[in-house]
N, C-alpha and C positions, 0 to 999 in steps of 0.2 A: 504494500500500500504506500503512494507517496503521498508525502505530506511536508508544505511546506508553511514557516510556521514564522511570521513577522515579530519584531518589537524593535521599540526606541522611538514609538511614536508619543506625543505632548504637547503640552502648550507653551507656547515659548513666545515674545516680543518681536514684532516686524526689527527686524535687523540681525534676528537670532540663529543661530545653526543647530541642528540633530541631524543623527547619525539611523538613519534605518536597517536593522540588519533582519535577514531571512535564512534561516536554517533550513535546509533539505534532506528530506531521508526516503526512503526507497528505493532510489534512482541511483545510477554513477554520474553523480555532481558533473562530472568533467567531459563528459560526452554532449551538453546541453549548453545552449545560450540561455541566459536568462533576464528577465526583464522585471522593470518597473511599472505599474499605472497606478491612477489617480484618478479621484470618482468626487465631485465634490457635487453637494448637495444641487439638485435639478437639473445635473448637466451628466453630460454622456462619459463612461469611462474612457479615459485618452490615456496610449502610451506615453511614456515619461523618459525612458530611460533603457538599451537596451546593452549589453554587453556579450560575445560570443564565447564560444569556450574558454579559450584560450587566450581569453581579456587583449585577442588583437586590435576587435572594431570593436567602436563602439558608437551606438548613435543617443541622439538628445533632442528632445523635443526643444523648438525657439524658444518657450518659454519656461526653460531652465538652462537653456545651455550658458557655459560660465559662473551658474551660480551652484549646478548640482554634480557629481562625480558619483560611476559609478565603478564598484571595484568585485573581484572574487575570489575568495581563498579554497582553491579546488580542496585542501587536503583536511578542510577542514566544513567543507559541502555549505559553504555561507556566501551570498551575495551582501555586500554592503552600498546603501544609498547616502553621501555625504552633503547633507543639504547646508548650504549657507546662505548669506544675504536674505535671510524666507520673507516671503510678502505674505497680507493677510489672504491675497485671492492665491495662495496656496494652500490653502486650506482643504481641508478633503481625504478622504480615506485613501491608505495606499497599500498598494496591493503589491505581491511579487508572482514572479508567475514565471511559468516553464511550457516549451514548446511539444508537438508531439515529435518532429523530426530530429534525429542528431544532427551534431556540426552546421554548417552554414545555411543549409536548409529549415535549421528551424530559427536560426538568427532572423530570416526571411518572412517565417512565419508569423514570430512575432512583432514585425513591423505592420504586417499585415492585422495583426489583432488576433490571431487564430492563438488560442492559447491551449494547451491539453488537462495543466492545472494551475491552482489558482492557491496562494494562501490566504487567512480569514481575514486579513485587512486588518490595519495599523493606523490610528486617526493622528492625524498633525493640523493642529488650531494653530495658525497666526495671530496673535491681539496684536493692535495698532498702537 
């Protein structure tokens, strides 16, 4: 059974930084791209953030590029999301997520939104 499993979500001051990390288990970590989204209240899930196995590519949505980083420790089966500068219309539930394809096919996948699974979401308040 995989299971992926968020925290390091909070409430923190527009100007503030948190660290999102996502634990994965059932899978080999290392064969899988994995990704970011973000769900904030009455708006559609949007990827955020995606990174491939092998932490070569990596893409970012415009409205976080330069202020979020995403990283992967294979050996230790954890995606990390480095948020800084956060604004309040960051706000919003965030999710990590794994493709159904290995390798660059599922880097692809998850661009496309096609996701296989999903962990239970990690909330991040921006106050003003």
């Amino acid at each position: 059974q995989v299971q992926l499993v968020e925290s390091g979500g909070g409430l923190v001051q527009a100007g503030g930084s948190l660290r999102l990390t996502c634990t994965v288990s059932g899978r080999v970590f290392d064969d899988y791209a994995m990704g970011w989204f973000r769900q904030a209240p009455g708006k559609e899930r949007e990827v955020i953030s995606i990174i491939n196995w092998n932490s070569e590519t990596t893409y970012y949505a415009d409205s976080v590029k330069g202020r979020f980083t995403v990283s992967r420790d294979n050996p230790k089966s954890t995606l990390y999301l480095d948020m800084n500068s956060l604004q309040p219309e960051d706000t919003a539930m965030y999710y990590c997520a794994t493709p159904d394809w290995r390798g660059s096919g599922g880097y692809y996948q998850l661009r496309d939104g096609t996701v296989k699974y999903w962990g239970q979401g990690t909330q991040v308040t921006v106050s003003r």
